[in-house]
Structure formats: structure tokens, C-alpha cells
C-alpha positions in Angstrom: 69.6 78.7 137.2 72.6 81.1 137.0 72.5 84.6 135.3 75.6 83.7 133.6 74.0 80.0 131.8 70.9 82.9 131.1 72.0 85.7 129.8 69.9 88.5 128.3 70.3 89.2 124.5 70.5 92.8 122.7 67.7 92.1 120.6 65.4 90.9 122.6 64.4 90.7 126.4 65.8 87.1 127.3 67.6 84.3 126.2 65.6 81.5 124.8 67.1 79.2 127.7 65.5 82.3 130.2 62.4 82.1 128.2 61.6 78.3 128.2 62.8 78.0 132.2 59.9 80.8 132.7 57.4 78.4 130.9 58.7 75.1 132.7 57.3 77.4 136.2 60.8 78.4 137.4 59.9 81.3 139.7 63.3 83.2 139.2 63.0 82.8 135.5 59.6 84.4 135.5 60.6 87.2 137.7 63.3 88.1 135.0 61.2 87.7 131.9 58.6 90.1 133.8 61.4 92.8 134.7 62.8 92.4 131.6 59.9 92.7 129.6 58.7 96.2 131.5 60.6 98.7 129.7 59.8 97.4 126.0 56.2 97.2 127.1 55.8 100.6 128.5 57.7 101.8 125.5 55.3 100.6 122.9 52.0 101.3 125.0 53.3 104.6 125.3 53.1 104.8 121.7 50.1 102.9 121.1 47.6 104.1 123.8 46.0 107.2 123.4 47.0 108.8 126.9 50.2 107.8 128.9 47.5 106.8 132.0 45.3 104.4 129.3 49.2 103.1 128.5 50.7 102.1 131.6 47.4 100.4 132.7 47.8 98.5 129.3 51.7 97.4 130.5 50.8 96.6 133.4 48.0 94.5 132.1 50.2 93.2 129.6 53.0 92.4 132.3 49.8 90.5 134.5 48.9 88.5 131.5 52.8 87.3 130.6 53.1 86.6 134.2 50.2 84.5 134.5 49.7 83.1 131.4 54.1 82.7 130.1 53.3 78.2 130.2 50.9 78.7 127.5 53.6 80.6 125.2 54.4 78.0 122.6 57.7 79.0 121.3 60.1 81.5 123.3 60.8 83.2 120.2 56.9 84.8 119.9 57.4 86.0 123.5 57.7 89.9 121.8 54.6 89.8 119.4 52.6 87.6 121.7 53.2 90.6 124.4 52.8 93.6 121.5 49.5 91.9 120.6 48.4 91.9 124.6 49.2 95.5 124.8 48.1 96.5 121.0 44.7 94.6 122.5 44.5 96.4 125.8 44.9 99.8 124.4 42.2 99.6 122.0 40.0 97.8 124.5 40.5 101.1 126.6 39.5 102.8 123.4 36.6 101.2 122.8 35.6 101.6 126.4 36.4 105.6 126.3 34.3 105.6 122.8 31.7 103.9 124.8 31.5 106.2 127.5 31.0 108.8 125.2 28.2 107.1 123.6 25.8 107.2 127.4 22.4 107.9 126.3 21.1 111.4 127.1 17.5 112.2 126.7 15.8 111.1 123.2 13.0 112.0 122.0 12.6 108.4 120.5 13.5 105.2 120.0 14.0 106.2 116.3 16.0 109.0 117.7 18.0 106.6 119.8 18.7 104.0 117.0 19.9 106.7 114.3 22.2 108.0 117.3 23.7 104.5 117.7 24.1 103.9 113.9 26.3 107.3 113.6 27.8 106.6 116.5 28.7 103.2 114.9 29.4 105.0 111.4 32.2 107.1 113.2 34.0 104.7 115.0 34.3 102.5 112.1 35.9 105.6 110.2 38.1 106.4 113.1 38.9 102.5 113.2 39.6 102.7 109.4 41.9 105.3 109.7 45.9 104.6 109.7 47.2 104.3 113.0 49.1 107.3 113.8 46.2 109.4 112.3 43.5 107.5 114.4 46.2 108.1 117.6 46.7 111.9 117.0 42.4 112.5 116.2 41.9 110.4 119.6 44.3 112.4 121.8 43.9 115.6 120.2 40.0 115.7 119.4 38.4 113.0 121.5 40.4 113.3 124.6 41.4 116.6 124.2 44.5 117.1 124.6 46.4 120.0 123.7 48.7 119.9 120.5 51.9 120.5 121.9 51.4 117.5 124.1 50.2 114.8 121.5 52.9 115.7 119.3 55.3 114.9 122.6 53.7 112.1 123.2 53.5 110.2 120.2 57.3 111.8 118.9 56.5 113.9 116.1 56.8 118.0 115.8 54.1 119.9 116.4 54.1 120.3 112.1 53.8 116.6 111.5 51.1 116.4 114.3 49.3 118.9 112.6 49.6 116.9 109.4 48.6 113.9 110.8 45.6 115.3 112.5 44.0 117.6 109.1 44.7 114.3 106.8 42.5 112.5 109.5 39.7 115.0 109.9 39.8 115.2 106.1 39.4 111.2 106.1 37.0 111.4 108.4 34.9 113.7 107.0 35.1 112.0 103.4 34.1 108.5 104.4 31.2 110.3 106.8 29.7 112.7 104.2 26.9 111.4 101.9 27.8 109.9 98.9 
């Protein structure tokens, strides 16, 4: 198959003739859906994943999964939500996972101890889960992962005012759905 019968659209990554060559198994068809897909899916982990490591891992995931899995793609038009929902998933499985790692059991003086630290640990990341996304983004990168202001605002495209916005109405949310009723 010719790159002039399969040519690449503006609005998308390929052509639907590209796109269903791909799922038929045509090697060179694959190849071109993959390298075509890379930018767009960089681009939005970037913006979904809390930190730009946690985001390429989630493209390049993403990229595995379309490689591997582009036969099972029912119709070439869902290729760009099927691979936004792959990346969406991956970077809030790496959330989950940091979330989790911060949740290692230190020393407890009991097991009822240890089950009221589970269920606010649960508590919180429900509220944190609840929250809009680019509030939930901003209170991961700036207050779970650290990161300093200047370079979440950077990373997510907003000026260090709206970051600062986005962050106080999410600690404010946060601390509202956590406080006693």
C-alpha cells in the first residue's frame, strides 16, 4: 500500500483506508498508525499524567497496546478515544499505584489502628478522585508529588495565578468533603 492511496488527514492521525489496512495485519500500515499516533499521545499524557516521567511511560504503553492489540479496533473512526481512554487508563493506574505506595504500612499500634488508617486513606482518595480534573492534577503534582509551583503550572499550561487557583479551590474541596459533618 502506497502513501499516496493512504494519505494522513488533518484531523486525525490516519486515513480510514490506513486505519483498517493496520487492522487487516499489514505491517507497514501498523508501523504508520504507531508513528503517527506518538505525538498526539505524548501530547495528551503529558496533560493527563501527573509527572512528564508517569506520562511518557503511559504513551508508550498506550503506543504497545495500539500496536498489539489495532485487529481488535472495531471501527477505524474510535482509533482516537480508544487510544485517549488507554492513556487516560494508564495514567491513573500510575496514580493509583503512587497513592498506594504512599499508603506502605509503618508501625501500628493495632489492628484498629491499621483499619482506621486504611479507611482515611480510602476517604482521601475518594475526595481527590472526586475532584475535577485539572484540580486533582495540580493537588497531585504540587502536594503529593511535590513539585514546585512554577513547574506544575508549566506543565499542565496554566500561569502560575491559575495554578494557584486551581490548587486553593482543591485544598478547599478537599478539606470540605474531609471535615466532619
Amino acid at each position: 500500500m502506497d502513501s499516496a492511496e493512504v494519505g494522513v488527514v488533518d484531523r486525525g492521525w490516519a486515513s480510514a483506508q490506513l486505519i483498517e489496512a493496520a487492522q487487516g495485519g499489514d505491517a507497514e500500515s501498523i508501523a504508520a498508525v504507531v508513528h503517527g499516533a506518538h505525538p498526539h499521545v505524548r501530547r495528551f499524557a503529558g496533560q493527563l499524567c501527573a509527572s512528564s516521567q508517569d506520562a511518557e511511560d503511559a504513551a508508550q504503553e498506550a503506543l504497545i497496546v495500539l500496536y498489539r492489540k489495532i485487529g481488535s479496533l472495531r471501527a477505524s473512526a474510535a482509533l482516537a478515544s480508544w487510544m485517549f481512554r488507554i492513556v487516560r487508563h494508564e495514567c491513573l493506574r500510575r496514580a493509583r499505584r503512587l497513592f498506594d505506595h504512599h499508603d506502605e504500612p509503618g508501625p501500628v499500634a493495632s489492628a484498629e489502628d491499621e483499619a482506621l488508617r486504611r479507611l482515611d486513606a480510602e476517604r482521601v482518595a475518594e475526595a481527590i478522585r472526586a475532584l475535577p480534573d485539572i484540580q486533582r492534577r495540580v493537588l497531585i503534582m504540587r502536594d503529593v508529588l511535590g513539585h514546585p509551583g512554577r513547574a506544575v503550572a508549566d506543565a499542565l499550561g496554566l500561569s502560575n495565578a491559575a495554578m494557584k487557583s486551581h490548587l486553593h479551590r482543591a485544598r478547599t474541596a478537599l478539606r470540605l468533603s474531609l471535615s466532619p459533618n
